[in-house]
N, C-alpha and C positions, 0 to 999 in steps of 0.2 A: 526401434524406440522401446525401453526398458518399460514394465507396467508399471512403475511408479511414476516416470516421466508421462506417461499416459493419461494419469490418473489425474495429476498436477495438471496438464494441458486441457482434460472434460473440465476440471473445477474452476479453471480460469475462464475458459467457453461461456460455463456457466453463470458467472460472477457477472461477467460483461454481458450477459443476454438479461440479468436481473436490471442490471441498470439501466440497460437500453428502453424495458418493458415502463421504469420509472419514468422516463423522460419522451416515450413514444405518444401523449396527448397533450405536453406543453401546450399552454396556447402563446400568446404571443405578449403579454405583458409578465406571464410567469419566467419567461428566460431573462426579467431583469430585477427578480427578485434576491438581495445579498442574501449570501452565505455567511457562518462561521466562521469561513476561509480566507486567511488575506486579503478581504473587504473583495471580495469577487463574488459578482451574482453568478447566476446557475448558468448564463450562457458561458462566462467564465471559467467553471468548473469544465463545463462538456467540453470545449476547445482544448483547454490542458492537457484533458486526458487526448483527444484524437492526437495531438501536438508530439505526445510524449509517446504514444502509441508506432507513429510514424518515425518520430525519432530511433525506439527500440529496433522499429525493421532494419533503417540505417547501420545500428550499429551492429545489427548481429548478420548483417550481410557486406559492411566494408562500404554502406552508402554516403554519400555529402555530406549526410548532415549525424553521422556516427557522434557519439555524445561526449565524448573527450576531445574528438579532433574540432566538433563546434565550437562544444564550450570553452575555449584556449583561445578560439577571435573575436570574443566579447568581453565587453567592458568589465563583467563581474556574473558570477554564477548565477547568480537571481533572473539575471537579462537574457537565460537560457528557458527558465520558467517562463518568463513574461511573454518571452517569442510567441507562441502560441496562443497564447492569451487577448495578444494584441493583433492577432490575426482574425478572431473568431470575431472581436468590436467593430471588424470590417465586414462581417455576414449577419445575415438574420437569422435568427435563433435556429427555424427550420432546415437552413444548410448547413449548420454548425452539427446536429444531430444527425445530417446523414454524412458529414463526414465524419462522425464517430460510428455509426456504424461500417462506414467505406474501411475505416482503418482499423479497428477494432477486430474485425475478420480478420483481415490481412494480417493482421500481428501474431494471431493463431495460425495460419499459415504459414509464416517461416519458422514460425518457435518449433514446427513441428519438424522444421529438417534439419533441424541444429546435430552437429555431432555431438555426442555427450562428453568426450574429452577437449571440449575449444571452453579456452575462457572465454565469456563476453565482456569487451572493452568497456562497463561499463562503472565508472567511479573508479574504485579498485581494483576490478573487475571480480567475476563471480561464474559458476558454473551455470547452464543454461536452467537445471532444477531450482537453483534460488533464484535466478533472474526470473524465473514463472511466476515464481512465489513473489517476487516485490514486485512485480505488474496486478498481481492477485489485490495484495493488501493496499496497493495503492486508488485501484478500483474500489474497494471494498471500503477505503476513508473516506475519498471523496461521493461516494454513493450517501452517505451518512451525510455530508455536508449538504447535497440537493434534496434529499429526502425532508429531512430538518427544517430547509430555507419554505419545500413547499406542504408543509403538513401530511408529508404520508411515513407511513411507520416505517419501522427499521427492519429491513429484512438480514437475519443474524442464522445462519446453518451453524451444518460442521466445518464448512470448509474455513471457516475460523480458525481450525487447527494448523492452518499453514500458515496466516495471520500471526499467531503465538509462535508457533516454530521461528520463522522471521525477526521475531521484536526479540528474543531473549537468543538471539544468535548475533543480534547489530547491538548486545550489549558492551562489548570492548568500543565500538564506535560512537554510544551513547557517552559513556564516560569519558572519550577522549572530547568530544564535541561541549561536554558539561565542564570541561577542565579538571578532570575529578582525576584522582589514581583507582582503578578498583576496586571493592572493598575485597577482601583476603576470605578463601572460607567458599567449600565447593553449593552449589545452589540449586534447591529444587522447586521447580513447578508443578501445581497439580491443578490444573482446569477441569470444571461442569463444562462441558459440549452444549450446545442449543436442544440434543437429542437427550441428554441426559448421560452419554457417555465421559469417561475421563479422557484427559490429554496429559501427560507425564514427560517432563525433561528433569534431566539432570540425576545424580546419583540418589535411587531411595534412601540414604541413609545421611544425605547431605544435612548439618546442623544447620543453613539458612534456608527458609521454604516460604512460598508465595501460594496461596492455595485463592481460592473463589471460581465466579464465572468467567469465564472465556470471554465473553462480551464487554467486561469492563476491561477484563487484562489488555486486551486488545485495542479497546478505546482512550487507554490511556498512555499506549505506545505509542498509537497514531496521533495522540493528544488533543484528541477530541474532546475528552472528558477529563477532569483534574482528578488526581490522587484524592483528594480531601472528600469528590464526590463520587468516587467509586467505594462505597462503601461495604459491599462485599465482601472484599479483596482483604486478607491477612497476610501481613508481613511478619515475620519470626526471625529476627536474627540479624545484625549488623548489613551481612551483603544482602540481605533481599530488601527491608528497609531504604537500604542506599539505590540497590535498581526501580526500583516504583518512582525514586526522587528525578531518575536521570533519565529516565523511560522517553526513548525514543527509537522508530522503528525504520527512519529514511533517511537520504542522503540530507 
């Protein structure tokens, strides 16, 4: 396993042990407090994630419930989300959270014996580095959404930096999903880190550039947070104005 693969596999470890720590005193009226999120309370939220978690092992080991060969005998993609979902309305809050911890490990345990040259089947499919990274980001939004529902703050690192990496790499699939063409015109990113460090994509000398915090960049790919109210966040130049407009960072 390559030390950047490594690196990616502690930061997701890590991601999923911050959240677990968020929802490890629930009592038992907080798990039916709404979110943000698709009008889903927090037990909700935590079912998704175990849901989607177990799903990923599936796919990235050839199991039942692999996520294109599921998603193909259900009535409509959404009813792949919902599975999960409507599993967790059948538990009390308290088992729903240890099956997220149940699967949440586990899901670090296969990732970790992935070959680095297999696609994994999942969507279009992806290499096992960015599948880490949109298990990362996915934890990492909906953490924000239970956090939010029960009044505790936000916990915002560096590993944000794979978060950004993510949202301005699923920019071809934001504006296919926006119905948009492109905008024309190479694009630069320059992220503040939660540490104070930068994050840099794209060509330094590119004429369209997106510069502020990592935190909104990111909150707004997940679409947690609207453009209008990330107000940090400067857009320069036709194609960065147009990705902040189409900014999305998931299937």
């Amino acid at each position: 396993m390559a030390d950047d693969y490594a690196t990616l596999l502690h930061d997701l470890a890590d991601e999923q042990a911050s959240f677990r720590a968020a929802i490890a005193s629930i009592d038992d009226d907080q798990w039916f407090v709404p979110t943000q999120a698709k009008g889903w309370d927090v037990r909700d939220i935590v079912a998704h994630l175990a849901d989607t978690d177990e799903i990923a092992i599936d796919t990235c080991t050839g199991g039942a419930r692999s996520l294109n060969d599921f998603a193909i005998g259900l009535a409509s993609p959404e009813d792949a989300t919902l599975w999960g979902v409507l599993r967790g309305r059948r538990l009390p809050g308290s088992e729903v959270r240890s099956w997220y911890e149940r699967t949440s490990s586990a899901e670090i345990d296969v990732l970790a014996t992935l070959d680095q040259t297999m696609r994994v089947p999942w969507g279009l499919g992806m290499r096992p580095p960015s599948f880490v990274t949109a298990r990362m980001m996915e934890c990492w939004a909906h953490s924000l959404d239970v956090r939010g529902a029960l009044a505790l703050p936000p916990v915002d690192t560096d590993r944000l930096r794979h978060v950004a990496w993510i949202a301005t790499r699923a920019l071809p699939y934001a504006y296919t999903v926006a119905g948009r063409e492109p905008s024309a015109g190479a694009l630069r990113v320059e992220l503040t880190l939660p540490s104070g460090a930068m994050w840099t994509h794209g060509p330094s000398d590119a004429p369209n550039r997106i510069t502020g915090p990592a935190s909104e960049y990111c909150r707004v790919f997940v679409q947690r947070l609207s453009r209008a109210a990330a107000t940090a966040l400067r857009a320069e130049g036709d194609a960065a104005d147009a990705a902040l407009d189409v900014a999305r960072a998931y299937l």
